[in-house]
C-alpha positions, 0 to 999 in steps of 0.5 A: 886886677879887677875891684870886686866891690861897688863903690859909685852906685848910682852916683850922683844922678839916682834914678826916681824910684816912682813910688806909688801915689807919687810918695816922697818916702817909702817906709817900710818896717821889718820884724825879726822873728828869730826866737826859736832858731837863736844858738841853744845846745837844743838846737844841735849847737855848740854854746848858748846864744850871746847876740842881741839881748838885755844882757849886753856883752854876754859870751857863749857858754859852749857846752851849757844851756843859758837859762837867762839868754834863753828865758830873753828871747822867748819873751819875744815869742810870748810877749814882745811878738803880740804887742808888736802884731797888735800896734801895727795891725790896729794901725794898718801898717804893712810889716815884711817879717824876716822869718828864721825857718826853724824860729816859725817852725816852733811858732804856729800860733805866731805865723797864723797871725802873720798871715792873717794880717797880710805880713810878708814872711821873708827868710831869715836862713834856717837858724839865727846863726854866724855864717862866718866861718861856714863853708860854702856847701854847708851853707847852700844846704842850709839854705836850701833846707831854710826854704824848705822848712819856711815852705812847709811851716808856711805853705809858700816858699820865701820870695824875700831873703835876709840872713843876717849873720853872712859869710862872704858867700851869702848873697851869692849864694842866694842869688844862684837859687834863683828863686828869690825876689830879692835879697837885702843882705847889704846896707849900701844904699837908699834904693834898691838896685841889682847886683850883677855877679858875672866877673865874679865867680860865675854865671850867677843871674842877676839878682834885686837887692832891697838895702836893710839898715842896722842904724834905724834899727832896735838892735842899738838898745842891745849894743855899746853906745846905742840907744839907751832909752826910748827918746833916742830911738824915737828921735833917730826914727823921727830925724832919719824920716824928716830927713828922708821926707824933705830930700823926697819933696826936693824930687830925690824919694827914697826909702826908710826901713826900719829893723824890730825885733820882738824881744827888744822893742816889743819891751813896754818901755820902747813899744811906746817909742815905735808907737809914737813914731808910726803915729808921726809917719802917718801924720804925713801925706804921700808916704808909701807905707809898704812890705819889701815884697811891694818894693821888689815888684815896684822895681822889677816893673820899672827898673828890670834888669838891663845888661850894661852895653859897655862894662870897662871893668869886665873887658878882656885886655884886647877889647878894653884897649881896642874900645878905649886906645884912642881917648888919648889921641894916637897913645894907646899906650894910655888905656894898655897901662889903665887895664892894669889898675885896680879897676872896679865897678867904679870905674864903668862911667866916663867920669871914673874910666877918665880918673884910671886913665888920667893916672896914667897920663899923669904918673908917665914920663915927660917926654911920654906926655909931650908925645901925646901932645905932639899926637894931637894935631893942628887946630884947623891945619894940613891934616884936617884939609886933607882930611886925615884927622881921627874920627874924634877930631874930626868931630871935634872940630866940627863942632866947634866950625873949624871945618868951615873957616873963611880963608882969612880965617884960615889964615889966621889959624895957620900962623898961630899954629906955626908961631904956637909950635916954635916957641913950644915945640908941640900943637896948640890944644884946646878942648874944642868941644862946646866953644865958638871959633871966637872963643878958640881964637881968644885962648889961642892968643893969650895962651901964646904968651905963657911960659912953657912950663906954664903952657905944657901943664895947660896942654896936659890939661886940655887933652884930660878934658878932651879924653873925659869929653869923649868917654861921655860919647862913650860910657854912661856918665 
């Protein structure tokens, strides 16, 4: 069984994303042009336009045109769009648009603008519609006539995609055309990263996703519990910054992106909020402001797609089992039983294959984890002198000296292995890796005194550590 989503990421160790000028932030803003291509039964839809408007809660009247809904959103196309392309150009501040295809399609005098200011216009799908329900070759067509709408109305095809209102398709979708330099139709993430599809439907190229955000977004003033004035959204924008700005100084940059729409914030009331906050950010220094377009490239450049050298969820059965058998000394019975689990993306790091693998171990019988402690062998012992350990005890041991002992050393050892295995019946094991001879011969001597349900449960954690130890020779950490 295999998890499809991503829940680790970059875990705990991102990368630095080298932001130009060496920025602590990128910040980038994001205006939706969708006026034009909303629901409307002139459009060829089946009801009028409920989402994202002044009329909060509204439903949709099937079959009937909605004057109010309707009359909402061409405010944004003659109002809200030209407050908005004023502020930020006065201000010289980069904008990606998210362009429906058939919203700039009624709007010439708006793309001229957009494309007089330098704006990325990126898809935003042909109309400004629910996908959820669509099937997935009506969605490929809609999408292949969104870029060849957006080409002629603007003269190039879109390079950025976000559609929005997905289905389950969407990004994969996007992905297979092939002809995009990005896609943010998740909100995963700070970073941008790629998105491989291979185990998950087909061979799909790799495709750069740049997150959106629908927190930092205008989008609240039309929601339940959003922001009700332009206060709370200036204090969101402003927190989320300082936030992002003081974790940028400590060496972890991010990036900031901020989703308008012209006929909710373009309102008087709210464009003074978003005018007080773009004056806030370029208050600061080493801030990138940017378009998305500028990310992609940015990150193509310096993080371009590498294929993984080990993917343990992507592993057939015999090459996951022949890679990951002996983690468990001598019990491949271990990794046979971990490639049955729900194993995800999660789980392609020495930390998360050590997790599914533990579950094994400890969720087997008693007397199946006393075999694998019996499968270990003596520390310093007739097997290493004979050199018959495995590779990675072998190792192991090395590292630690143990091939190396004085014959007094040696002696030592031999006792305590033969007094250590009568009163507990299986060999005294330590995760060697990283310890002195010294320190070994400390934990030999006071651990022999344990009790032995005390002593089985310390062994039973020594060979965990011992398995995360060798996943990390492995596996990325």
């Amino acid at each position: 069984m295999r998890y499809q989503r991503d829940m680790r990421g970059y875990g705990q160790n991102p990368p630095d994303p080298k932001w130009p000028g060496g920025a602590q932030i990128a910040v980038q803003f994001v205006v939706n042009y969708e006026e034009g291509g909303e629901n409307c039964i002139l459009h060829g839809d089946a009801a009028s336009e409920a989402f994202l408007s002044e009329i909060v809660g509204a439903a949709p009247w099937a079959g009937m045109r909605h004057w109010n809904m309707e009359s909402i959103y061409e405010y944004g196309a003659r109002a809200g769009f030209w407050r908005l392309h004023r502020m930020f150009t006065e201000a010289e501040v980069p904008v990606t648009v998210y362009g429906v295809a058939s919203a700039l399609a009624r709007s010439p005098d708006q793309v001229a603008a957009m494309q007089e200011a330098g704006w990325e216009i990126a898809s935003h799908g042909l109309r400004w519609i629910d996908y959820r329900d669509h099937k997935m070759e009506d969605e490929r067509r809609d999408l292949e006539e969104a870029i060849r709408l957006h080409s002629e109305v603007t003269g190039e095809r879109p390079t950025g995609l976000y559609l929005g209102r997905t289905s389950i398709n969407s990004v994969r979708l996007a992905a297979a055309e092939g002809g995009f330099d990005y896609v943010s139709d998740t909100y995963d993430d700070e970073l941008p990263y790629w998105l491989d599809h291979d185990g998950h439907g087909g061979a799909i190229p790799p495709q750069l996703i740049i997150p959106y955000t629908l927190d930092a977004n205008d989008m609240r003033f039309a929601t339940p519990q959003g922001f009700n004035s332009g206060d709370q959204f200036f204090a969101y924008l402003k927190d989320s910054f300082d936030t992002l700005y003081e974790e940028g100084k400590k060496g972890r940059p991010r990036m900031m992106n901020i989703g308008l729409h012209c006929r909710l914030v373009g309102r008087p009331g709210r464009a003074a909020a978003l005018q007080r906050f773009i004056d806030y950010v370029k208050g600061h220094d080493r801030v990138w402001l940017t378009r998305r377009i500028d990310i992609a490239h940015h990150w193509r450049e310096h993080y371009p797609y590498q294929v993984p050298s080990v993917r343990p969820s992507r592993m057939g059965r015999e090459d996951f089992v022949e890679k990951f058998g002996g983690v468990f000394e001598h019990s491949p019975w271990v990794a046979e039983r971990a490639f049955k689990l729900e194993l995800g993306s999660a789980h392609d790091s020495a930390g998360g294959l050590h997790n599914a693998l533990c579950r094994v171990f400890r969720s087997a019988s008693e007397a199946e984890r006393l075999g694998v402690l019996k499968a270990h062998p003596d520390l310093a012992g007739k097997l290493a002198a004979a050199k018959r350990l495995t590779p990675e005890s072998t190792g192991e041991q090395a590292s630690a000296g143990l091939d190396a002992l004085t014959d007094s050393e040696r002696e030592l050892f031999s006792k305590l292995n033969s007094a250590y295995v009568a009163n507990f019946g299986f060999p005294f094991i330590i995760a060697v890796k990283g310890r002195t001879k010294d320190e070994i011969l400390v934990a030999f001597e006071t651990r022999i005194g344990n009790d032995r349900v005390t002593e089985f449960a310390t062994a039973c954690k020594e060979v965990e550590r011992i398995a995360l130890l060798r996943l990390r020779d492995l596996l990325p950490l």
